[in-house]
N, C-alpha and C positions, 0 to 999 in steps of 0.2 A: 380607911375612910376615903382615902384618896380614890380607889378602884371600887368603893359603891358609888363615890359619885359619877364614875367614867361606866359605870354598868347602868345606870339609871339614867345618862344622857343616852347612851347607845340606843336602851331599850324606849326612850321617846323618839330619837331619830326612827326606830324600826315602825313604830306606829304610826309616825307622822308620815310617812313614805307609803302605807298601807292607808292610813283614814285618810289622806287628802284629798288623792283622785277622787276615791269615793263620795266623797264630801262635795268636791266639783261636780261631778254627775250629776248627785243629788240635785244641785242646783239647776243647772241644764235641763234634769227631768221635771225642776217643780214650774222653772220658765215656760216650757212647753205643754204642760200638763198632762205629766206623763207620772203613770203610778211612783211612790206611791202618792201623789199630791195630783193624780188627776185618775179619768177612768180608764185610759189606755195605757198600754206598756209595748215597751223600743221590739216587740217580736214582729219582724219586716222582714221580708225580701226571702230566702232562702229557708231562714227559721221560720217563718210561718208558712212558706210553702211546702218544707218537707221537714226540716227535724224538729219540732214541736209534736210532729205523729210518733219519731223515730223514739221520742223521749216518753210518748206516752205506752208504746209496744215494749221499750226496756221496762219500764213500771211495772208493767202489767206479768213481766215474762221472769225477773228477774231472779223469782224463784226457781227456773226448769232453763238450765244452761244449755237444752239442746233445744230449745227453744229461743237461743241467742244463735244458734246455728243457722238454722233455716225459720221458712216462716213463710207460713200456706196464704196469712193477707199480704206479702211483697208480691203485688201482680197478680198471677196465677199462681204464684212459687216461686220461691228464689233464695238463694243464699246472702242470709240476715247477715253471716261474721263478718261478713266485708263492714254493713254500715255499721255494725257491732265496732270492729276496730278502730274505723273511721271518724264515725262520731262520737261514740259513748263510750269509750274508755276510760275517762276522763273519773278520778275520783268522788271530783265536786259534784260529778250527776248522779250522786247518790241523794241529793238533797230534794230531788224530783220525790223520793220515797216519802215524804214528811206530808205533802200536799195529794189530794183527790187529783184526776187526768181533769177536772173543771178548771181547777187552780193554778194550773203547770203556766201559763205566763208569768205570773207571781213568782213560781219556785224558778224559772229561768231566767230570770230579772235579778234575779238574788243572785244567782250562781256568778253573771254577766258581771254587777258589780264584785263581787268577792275577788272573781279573776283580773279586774280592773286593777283592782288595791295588791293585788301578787304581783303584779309587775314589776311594781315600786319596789317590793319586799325584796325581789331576788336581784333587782337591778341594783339595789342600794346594798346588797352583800357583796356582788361583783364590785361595786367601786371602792366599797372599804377596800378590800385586799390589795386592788389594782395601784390607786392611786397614796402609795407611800413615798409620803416625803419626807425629809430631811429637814427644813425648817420649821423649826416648832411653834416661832409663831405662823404659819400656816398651816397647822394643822388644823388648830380647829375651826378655822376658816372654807380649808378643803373640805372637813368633815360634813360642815351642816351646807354647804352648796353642794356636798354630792348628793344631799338628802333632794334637794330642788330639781337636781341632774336625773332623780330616780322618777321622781313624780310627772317629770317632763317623759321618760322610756314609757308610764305608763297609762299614758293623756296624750300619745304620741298619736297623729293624725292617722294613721296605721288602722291602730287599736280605735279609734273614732270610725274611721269607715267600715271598719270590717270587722265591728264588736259581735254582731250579728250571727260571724260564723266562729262563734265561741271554741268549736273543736278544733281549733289551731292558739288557741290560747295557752293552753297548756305548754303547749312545746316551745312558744315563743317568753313563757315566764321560764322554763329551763333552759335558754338557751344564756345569759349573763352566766349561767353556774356552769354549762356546759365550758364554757369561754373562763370561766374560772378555773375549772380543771384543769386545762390547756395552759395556761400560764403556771400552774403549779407542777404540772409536769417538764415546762421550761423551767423553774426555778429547783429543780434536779429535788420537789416533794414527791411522796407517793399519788398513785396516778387513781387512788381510789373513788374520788369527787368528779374523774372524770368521766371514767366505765360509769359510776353509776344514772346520773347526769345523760349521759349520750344514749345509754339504755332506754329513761324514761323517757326522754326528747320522741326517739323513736318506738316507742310503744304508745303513746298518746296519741301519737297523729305521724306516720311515716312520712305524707307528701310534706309535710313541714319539716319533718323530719329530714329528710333526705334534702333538702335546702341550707341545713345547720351544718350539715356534713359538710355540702361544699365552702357553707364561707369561714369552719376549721380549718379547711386547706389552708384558701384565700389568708386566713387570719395568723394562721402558724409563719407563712411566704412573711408577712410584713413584720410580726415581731421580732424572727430572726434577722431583719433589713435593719428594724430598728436600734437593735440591741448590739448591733455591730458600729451603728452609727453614734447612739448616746452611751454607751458603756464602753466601747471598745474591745469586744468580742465578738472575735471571726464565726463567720458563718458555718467555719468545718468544727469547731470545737462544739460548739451548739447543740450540730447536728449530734456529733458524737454524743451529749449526753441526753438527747431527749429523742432521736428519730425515732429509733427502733422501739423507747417506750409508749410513744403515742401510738405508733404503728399498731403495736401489740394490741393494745388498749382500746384503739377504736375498732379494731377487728372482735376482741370481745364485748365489747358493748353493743356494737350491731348485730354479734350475732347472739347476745342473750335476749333478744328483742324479735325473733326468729318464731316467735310461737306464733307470734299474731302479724307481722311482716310479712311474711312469704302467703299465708291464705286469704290475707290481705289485698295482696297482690295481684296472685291468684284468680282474685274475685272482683273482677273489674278490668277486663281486656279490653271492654270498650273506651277506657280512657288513652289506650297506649294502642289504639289499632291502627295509627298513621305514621307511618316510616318516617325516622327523622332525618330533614336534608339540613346542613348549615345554609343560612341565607344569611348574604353582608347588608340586605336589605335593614332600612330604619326605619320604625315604628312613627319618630315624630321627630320633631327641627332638637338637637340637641340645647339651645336655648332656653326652650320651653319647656324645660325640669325646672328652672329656677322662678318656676311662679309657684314651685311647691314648696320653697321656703320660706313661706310668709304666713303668717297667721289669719286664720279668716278665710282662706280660700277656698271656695266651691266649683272646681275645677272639671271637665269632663274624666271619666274613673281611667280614660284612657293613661293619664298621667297619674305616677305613684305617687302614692300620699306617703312622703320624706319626713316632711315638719316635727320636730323635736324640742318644741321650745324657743322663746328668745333667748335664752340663756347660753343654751348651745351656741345658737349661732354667733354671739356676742364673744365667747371663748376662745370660736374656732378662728372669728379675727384675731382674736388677741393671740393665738398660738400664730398666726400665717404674718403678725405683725411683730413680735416679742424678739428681740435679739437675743434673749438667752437659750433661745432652741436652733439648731444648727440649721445651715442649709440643707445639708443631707435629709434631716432628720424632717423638713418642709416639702421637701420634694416627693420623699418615701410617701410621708403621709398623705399629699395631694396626689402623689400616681393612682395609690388605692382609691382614696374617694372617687377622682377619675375612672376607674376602672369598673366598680360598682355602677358608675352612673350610666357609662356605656354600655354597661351589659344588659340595662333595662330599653334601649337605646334600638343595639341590631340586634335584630329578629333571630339571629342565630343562637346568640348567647343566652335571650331572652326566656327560650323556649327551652334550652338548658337548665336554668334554675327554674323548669317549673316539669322536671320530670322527662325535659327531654317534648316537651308539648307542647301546644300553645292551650294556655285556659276559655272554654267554656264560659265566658262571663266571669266577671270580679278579675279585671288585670292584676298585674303587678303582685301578686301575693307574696313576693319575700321582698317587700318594701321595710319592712321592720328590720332587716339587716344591715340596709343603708343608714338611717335614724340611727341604730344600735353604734356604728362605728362611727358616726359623726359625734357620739356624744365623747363615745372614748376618746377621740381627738379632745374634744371640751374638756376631759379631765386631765390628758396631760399637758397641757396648757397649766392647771392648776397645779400638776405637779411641779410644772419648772418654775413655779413660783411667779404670772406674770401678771398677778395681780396687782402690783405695782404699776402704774401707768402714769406717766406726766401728763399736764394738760394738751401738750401741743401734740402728743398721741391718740389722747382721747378727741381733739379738735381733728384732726385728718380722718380717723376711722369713721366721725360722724358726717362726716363731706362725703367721703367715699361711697358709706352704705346710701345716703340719700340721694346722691348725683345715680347712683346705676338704679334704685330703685323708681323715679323718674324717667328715665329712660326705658328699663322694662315696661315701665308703664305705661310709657307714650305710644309702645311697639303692642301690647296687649290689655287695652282699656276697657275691655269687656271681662277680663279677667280680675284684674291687678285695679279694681275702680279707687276714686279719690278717698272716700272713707278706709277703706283696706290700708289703703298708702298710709292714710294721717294714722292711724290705728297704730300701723306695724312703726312708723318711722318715732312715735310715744313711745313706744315698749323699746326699743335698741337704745332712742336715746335715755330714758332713765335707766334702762340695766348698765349699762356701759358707768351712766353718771355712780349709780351707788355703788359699781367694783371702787371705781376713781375715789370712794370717799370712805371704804371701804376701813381702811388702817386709823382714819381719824374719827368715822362716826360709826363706829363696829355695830353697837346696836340698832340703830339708827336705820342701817345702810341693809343690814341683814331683812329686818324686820320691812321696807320698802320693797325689796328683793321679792321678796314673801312673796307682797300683795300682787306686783306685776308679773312672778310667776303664776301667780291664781287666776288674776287678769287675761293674761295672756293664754292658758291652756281652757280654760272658761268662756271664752271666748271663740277660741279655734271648733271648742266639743259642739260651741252651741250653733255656730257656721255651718260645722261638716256632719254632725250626726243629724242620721234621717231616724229617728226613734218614734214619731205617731205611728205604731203599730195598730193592731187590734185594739178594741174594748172588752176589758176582762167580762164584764156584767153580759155581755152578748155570746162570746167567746163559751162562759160558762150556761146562760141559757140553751142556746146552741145543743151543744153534749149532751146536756141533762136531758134534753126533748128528744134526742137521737136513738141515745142510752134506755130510753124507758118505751121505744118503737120496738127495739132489738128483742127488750126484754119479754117481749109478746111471742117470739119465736122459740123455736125449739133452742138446745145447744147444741152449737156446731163444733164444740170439742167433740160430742160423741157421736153426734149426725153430720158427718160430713157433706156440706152443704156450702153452694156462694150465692153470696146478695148481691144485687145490684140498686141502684140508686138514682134519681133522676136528677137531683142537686146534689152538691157535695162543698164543702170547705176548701178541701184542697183536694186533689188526685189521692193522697194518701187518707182519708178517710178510713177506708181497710183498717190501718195500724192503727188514726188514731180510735177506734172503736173496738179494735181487737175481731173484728169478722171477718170472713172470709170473703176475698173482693176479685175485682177485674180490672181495676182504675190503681193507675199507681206513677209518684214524679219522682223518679230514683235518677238520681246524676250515674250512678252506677249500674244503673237497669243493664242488661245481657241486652245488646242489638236485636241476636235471634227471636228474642221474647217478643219482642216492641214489633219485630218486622211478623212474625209469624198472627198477632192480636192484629195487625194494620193488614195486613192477608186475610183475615175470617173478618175483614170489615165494622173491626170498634175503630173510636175514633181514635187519634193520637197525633200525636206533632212530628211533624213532615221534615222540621231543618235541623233541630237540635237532638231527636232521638230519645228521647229522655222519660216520655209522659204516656201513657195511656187511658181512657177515659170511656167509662161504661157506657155515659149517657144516657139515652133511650134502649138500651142495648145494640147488639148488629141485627141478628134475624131468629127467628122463635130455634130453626132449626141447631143454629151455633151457639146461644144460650145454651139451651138443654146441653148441647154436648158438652159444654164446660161447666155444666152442674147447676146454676144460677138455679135454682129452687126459689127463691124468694126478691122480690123488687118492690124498692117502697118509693113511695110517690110524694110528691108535693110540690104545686106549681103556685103558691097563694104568693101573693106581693107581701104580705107579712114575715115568712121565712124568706124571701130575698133581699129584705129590707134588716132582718137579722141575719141573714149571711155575708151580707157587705159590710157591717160594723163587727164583725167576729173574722173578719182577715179573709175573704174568698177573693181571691185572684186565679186561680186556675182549676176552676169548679166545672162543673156541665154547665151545658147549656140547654139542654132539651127544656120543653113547656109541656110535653104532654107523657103518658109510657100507653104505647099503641103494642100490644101483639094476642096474638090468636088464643084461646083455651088457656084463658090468664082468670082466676079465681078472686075473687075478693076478701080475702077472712078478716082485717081489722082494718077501722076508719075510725080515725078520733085524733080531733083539733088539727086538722087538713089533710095529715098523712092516713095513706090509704098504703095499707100493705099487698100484694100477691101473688099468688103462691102458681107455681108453674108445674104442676103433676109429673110431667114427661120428663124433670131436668135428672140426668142420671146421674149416677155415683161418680166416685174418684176412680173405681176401676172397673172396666170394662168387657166383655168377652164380644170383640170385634172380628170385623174378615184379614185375614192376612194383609190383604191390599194396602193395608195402612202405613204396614216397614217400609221406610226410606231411607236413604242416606243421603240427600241433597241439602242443602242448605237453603233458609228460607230469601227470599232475595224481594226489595219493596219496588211496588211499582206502581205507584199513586195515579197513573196512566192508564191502567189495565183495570178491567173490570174485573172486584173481589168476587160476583156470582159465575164466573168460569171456575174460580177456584173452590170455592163453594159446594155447587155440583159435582167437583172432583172427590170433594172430602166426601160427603152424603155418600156416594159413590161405593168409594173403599172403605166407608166403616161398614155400612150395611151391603155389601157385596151386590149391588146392584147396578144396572146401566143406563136407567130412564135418568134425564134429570128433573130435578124439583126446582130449578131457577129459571125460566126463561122470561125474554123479552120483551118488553111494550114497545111500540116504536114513538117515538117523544116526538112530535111538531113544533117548530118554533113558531112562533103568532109574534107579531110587529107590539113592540111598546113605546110613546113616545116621551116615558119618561126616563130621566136621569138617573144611570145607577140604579134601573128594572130590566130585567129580562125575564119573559112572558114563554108559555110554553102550554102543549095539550097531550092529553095522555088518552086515548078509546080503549078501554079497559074491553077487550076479547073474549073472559071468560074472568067469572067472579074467583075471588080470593086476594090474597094478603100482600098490597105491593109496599114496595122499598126503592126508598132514591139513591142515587150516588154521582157524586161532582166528580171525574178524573182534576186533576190539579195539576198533572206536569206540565213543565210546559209550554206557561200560560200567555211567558210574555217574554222578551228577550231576555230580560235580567235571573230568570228563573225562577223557580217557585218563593225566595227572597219575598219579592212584591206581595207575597200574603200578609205581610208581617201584619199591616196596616187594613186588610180587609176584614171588614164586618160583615158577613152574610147570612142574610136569615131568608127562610122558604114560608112560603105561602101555599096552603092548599085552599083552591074554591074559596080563594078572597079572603081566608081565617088564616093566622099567624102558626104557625105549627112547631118549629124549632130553627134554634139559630146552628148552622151546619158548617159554618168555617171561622172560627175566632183563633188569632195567634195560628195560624198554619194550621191548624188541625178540621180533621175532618173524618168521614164515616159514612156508615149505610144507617140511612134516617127512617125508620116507616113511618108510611105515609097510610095508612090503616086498611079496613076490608073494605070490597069496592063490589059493586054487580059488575055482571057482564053487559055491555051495550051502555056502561056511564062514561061521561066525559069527564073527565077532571084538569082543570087546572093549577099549572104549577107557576108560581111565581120566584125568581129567587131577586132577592132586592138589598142592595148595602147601605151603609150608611154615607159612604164617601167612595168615588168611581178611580180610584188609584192606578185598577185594574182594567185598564180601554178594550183589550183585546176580550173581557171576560162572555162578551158576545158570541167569544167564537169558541165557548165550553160546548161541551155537548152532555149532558147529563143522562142519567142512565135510570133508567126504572123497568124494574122486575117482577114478575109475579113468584109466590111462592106456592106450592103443591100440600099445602100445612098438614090435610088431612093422611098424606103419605107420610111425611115426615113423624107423624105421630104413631101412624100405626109401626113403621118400621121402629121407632123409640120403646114400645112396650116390647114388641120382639126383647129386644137386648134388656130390656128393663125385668124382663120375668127372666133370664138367664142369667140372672147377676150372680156374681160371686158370692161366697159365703165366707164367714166369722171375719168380717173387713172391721180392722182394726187400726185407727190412725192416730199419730204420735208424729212430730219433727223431727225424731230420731229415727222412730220405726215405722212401716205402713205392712200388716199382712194382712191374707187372706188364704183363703183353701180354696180349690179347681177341683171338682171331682171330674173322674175320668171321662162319666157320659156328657158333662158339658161343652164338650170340645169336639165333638163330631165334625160341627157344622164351622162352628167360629175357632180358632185355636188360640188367638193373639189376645194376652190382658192388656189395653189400654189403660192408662193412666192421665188423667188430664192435668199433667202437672210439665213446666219445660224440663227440656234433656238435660240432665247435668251429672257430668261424673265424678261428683261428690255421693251418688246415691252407688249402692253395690247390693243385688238381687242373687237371694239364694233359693233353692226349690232342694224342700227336706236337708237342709243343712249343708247341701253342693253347691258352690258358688256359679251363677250361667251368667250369660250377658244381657245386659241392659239393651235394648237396639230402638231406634228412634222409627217414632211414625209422625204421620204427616208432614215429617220434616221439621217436627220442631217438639213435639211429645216426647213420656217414655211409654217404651212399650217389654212387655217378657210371652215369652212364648213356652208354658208348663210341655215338658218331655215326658212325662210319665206318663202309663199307662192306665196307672191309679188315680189314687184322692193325692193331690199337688199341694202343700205347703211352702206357701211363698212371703220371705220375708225379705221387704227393702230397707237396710240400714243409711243412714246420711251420718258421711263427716266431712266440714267444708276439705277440698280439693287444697292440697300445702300444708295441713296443718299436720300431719304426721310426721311430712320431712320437717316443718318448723319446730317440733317438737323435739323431734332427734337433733339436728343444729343445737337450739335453746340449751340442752341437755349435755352438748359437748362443749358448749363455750362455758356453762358454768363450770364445767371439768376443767379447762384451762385456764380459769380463773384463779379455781383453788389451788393449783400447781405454781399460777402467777404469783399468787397474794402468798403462797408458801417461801417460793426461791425469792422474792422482794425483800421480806421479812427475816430469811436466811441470812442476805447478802446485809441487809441493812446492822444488823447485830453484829454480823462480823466487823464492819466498818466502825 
């Protein structure tokens, strides 16, 4: 009877640790009116920029695993496993499958809380085991504060800022069990909760992963410190019984994690292409961490979000104040804290826990591991019993905490304001007061506890999360209107074909619709792709590398060559008016789609779709001219129509170019933030602008950040051509010969003084060549072209190849793909410096088939395959030795 009651307290602590967060949020979401108690939902920043697509491409794919490989809408092409590993490994994102691609804020809303409430679950198993004590009346006192100790791990300011990027969740609710392992591998148990534990840490999310790993170092260094100073057990004994098992142990856990790890990796150079130097340089005044242990604060993201609770920090006095914890055992624990704190601090260290890097935006990402160990402090505090507190201790610690919170305050008033202060200085002093009464008014004290735990992390959520995302009802009209444009087209599962778009949601449109695109905001996007799209003159972001964006297109001729068959239109202030309430932050910008022998086949309810004849296949029969081996290199300075002409050039083996020059007049404006310009159109046909950008101003192209610029032709608004750094080749439409055109390019704010002294570029294009050389290649196309994410063939008969020898492919170089001709393996060889291309040998009819498997994943496979071999050898001789013993 006894152990049903102690199994049916347990299993309400487990719920109350899981439903409370949740419960908090809830509230937070119905204050701000945020689904489900309003029409928007917390999908912000990142999540609606890019993995809301990412989530709606797994949906959609999840049946065809080699279609988690690669994936013809990432950009032009690109290897999916990376974001595959990255993002969506996560089990919980199976719950996407239950909801329509309309609904998926809804199913990701759900997922966000569920992983809120796992916090609690695995933090409040970690402090069961962790914090065993000895006195019994403290048990069950420790028990149901660690329940508060849990719910504070997963309400922690952490998990408030950075709910958002959900696929680090995962890894940080295994990390208490990973840290469970570890300590049971010190208490000389089997080391099974830890390999498994550290395995899925790192197969859910590596770069998070790989942050757990260091603070098991970090965590193993202090408990063997500790355990020397409260037990009395040398530090060589220790070692003796736990190094070599952890050792073992986390070499096989890391390397059963080795499938998806290494192509992982692999698949994403652009995040580690910056040599790492140690810098003793500091980030910010060491001071200014401790405005992040207050409740309430809206800090710049420069500084990590630490906050853990008043509870915590109320413990950690009571452990730094309690005589029954040693000096040693004070110091140990404040070096580490120390230590931690400094290493978010200089930039060397810094840039260590995060892969050896500095982050791309969202600082501080292993800020959950500071929190994490501040609480453990909090629980052995509980363990040494220091609950007991006299008044004249409870009267010093509340002078103390209030005299320096004052003082911080005085030193940072724009942070640390009067309300925050009275706020936070409520919450210490009644948590403090109900430990103090804790023994005399149990129920009382506990249930007060509660509330100003609820208070308190309720409070902090409702300060720091930024949750007005989208509106689903928009969100979902949106799609639906998108989804039934598409459904007017052919399919491009078996018509290899790409759309272009003149509005979009976000850059990943592509994925979230499942078409084949041009526009893409992959934090992991390949440089070469981005540099080689910013070379053929689409638009894309100049500082951060990241984006690419169809817009208007670049030119009829660069279309066609990458396929674009179909562009659908729509400039009505009604879809702009629903693509700002359905999440567009990094959408086009174009107002018009301007290009040459562009067809109309369907208009209904303002989308205008058309269809482009000339846009060729995925593969090619080009002039040799095309094989390269240089690297594509960006140069926002240099006019993309030299390179342009180059490519026309070498695909159609010719020497005339199709691009040349107008010469651009500047004309006087004497307004603010206008600059005026004339164009004498020479000979009719099809021109295009372009703004070089390097350059512009001392601080370097930076100062775009801030510039809004939109173009005028002949007094009518045309397109806006540089928002957030990005930029492109605009047409500017078909012109007679002997017309004048005026250009205007006009901002909204003059940030930019020197922008006077751009010189802008307009070209004419040669259309009616380009299109005759287009059918050329177009009537000599390959034959039985068959495409798949796994497979692409085709047959070459022998007479094809007289004149042209080289199949191009308009897909980027990656040597994940491997080309055989009739069952011989040849080589893959790059053209324009950034394509693939195969050059058929035979004499005959050619049978050419290109297989993809991401790049790592076979030696991850082979690793994965030998760690679990050394596992079962491990868990054999463990099990051996342990029987024997």
């Amino acid at each position: 009877m006894r152990k049903s009651r102690k199994s049916g307290r347990t299993i309400i602590e487990y719920l109350s640790a899981f439903a409370l967060p949740i419960l908090i949020m809830l509230l937070v979401f119905c204050i701000k009116g945020v689904f489900p108690f309003g029409g928007r939902t917390p999908i912000t920043s990142d999540l609606n920029n890019q993995y809301i697509s990412f989530f709606a491409y797994f949906k959609n794919h999840i049946n065809n695993l080699h279609d988690l490989f690669y994936s013809f809408s990432l950009s032009i092409g690109g290897n999916f496993f990376g974001i595959f590993t990255y993002y969506l490994i996560s089990p919980l994102n199976l719950l996407v499958l239950l909801l329509p691609v309309a609904k998926l804020p809804i199913a990701i809303t759900i997922i966000m809380l569920i992983k809120t409430g796992l916090l609690g679950v695995s933090m409040l198993y970690y402090l069961e085991y962790h914090s065993k004590v000895q006195q019994s009346e403290v048990v069950e006192l420790s028990a149901q504060l660690n329940v508060f100790l849990a719910i504070s791990f997963a309400l922690m300011s952490y998990q408030i800022g950075y709910m958002t990027n959900l696929m680090w969740t995962d890894t940080i609710i295994l990390l208490p069990i990973v840290i469970l392992g570890l300590e049971k591998i010190m208490h000389d148990e089997r080391p099974y909760v830890y390999i498994a534990a550290l395995f899925f840490a790192i197969l859910f999310n590596y770069y998070i992963g790989f942050m757990v790993c260091l603070f098991v170092a970090i965590y193993y260094v202090y408990q063997l410190l500790l355990n020397k100073f409260k037990l009395n057990i040398t530090i060589r004994e220790q070692l003796r019984g736990s190094f070599f098992k952890l050792l073992i142990s986390s070499v096989v856990g890391v390397g059963l994690s080795a499938i998806t790890l290494l192509p992982g990796l692999r698949s994403v150079p652009s995040l580690k292409s910056n040599s790492y130097h140690f810098q003793l340089a500091g980030r910010f005044q060491p001071l200014d961490l401790f405005h992040q242990f207050y409740s309430g604060i809206q800090a710049d993201q420069l500084y990590p979000y630490f906050y853990g609770g008043m509870l915590a920090i109320v413990l950690c006095f009571l452990y730094f104040a309690s005589k029954k914890i040693t000096l040693p055992e004070k110091i140990t624990s404040a070096g580490f804290l120390s230590l931690l704190l400094m290493s978010q601090i200089i930039e060397g260290t810094y840039q260590m826990w995060h892969g050896f890097n500095s982050p791309n935006g969202m600082a501080n990402r292993n800020a959950f591991l500071f929190t994490f160990f501040l609480i453990v402090v909090a629980v052995e505090a509980l363990s040494a019993g220091v609950l007991k507190l006299t008044l004249k201790q409870l009267t010093n610690l509340v002078l103390i905490y209030t005299l320096s919170t004052f003082v911080l305050g005085k030193f940072s008033s724009d942070i640390l304001t009067v309300p925050v202060i009275i706020v936070n200085l409520a919450l210490f002093v009644g948590t403090i007061t109900s430990i103090y009464y804790l023994k005399a008014f149990k129920s009382v004290s506990l249930l007060i506890l509660l509330i100003l735990v609820s208070v308190d992390l309720g409070f902090n959520a409702y300060r720091q999360s930024y949750v007005i995302g989208i509106q689903t009802k928009s969100f979902t009209k949106y799609t639906n209107q998108v989804n039934a444009v598409l459904k007017q087209l052919p399919d491009n599962q078996r018509n290899f074909y790409r759309i272009g778009t003149t509005f979009e949601r976000s850059n990943d449109d592509p994925l979230l619709f499942d078409y084949y695109g041009l526009s893409n905001y992959n934090s992991a996007e390949s440089p070469e792709t981005i540099n080689f799209l910013q070379k053929l003159g689409y638009f894309q972001n100049h500082n951060w590398w990241r984006w690419t964006n169809f817009n208007n297109g670049s030119t009829f001729m660069t279309d066609s060559l990458l396929g674009v068959k179909y562009v659908i239109h729509n400039n009505s202030r009604s879809l702009q008016t629903l693509l700002n309430e359905a999440g567009s932050q990094l959408g086009g910008y174009n107002l018009n789609y301007i290009a040459p022998y562009r067809n109309n086949i369907y208009t209904h309810s303002g989308y205008t779709v058309y269809q482009n004849k000339y846009a060729l296949s995925l593969t090619n029969l080009v002039s040799n001219r095309v094989l390269s081996a240089d690297e594509i290199h960006r140069d926002t300075s240099a006019s993309p129509f030299k390179y342009l002409n180059q490519v026309f050039n070498q695909v159609t083996d010719t020497t005339t170019p199709i691009y040349r020059a107008i010469p651009v007049t500047t004309t006087d404006s004497k307004q603010a933030g206008r600059y005026d310009y004339q164009v004498q159109v020479n000979k009719t046909g099809q021109l295009y602008f372009y703004l070089p950008t390097s350059n512009i101003t001392k601080n370097g192209i930076d100062d775009l950040q801030d510039l809004n610029t939109e173009l005028y032709v002949n007094g009518r608004r045309l397109s806006k051509i540089n928002v957030q750094q990005q930029n492109g080749i605009t047409a500017l439409g078909d012109f007679k010969a002997g017309q004048a055109v005026d250009l205007s390019i006009r901002t909204e704010n003059n940030t930019v003084d020197e922008i006077n002294a751009l010189k802008p570029l307009v070209y004419r294009e040669d259309s009616a060549k380009v299109a005759a050389e287009l059918i050329k290649i177009k009537q000599n196309k390959v034959q039985q072209l068959k495409v798949s994410a796994s497979e692409i063939s085709f047959v070459v008969k022998a007479d094809q190849t007289k004149e042209r020898q080289t199949v191009m492919l308009s897909l980027p170089y990656d040597t994940g793909w491997q080309a055989f001709e009739n069952g011989r393996q040849i080589k893959i060889k790059r053209a324009l410096d950034g394509l693939m291309a195969v050059q058929p040998t035979g004499n005959t009819t050619n049978c050419i088939v290109l297989k993809y498997i991401p790049a790592g994943l076979k030696l991850g496979t082979l690793v994965t395959i030998g760690s679990l071999a050394i596992l079962i050898t491990y868990v054999g001789w463990l099990e051996f030795k342990q029987r024997r013993s």
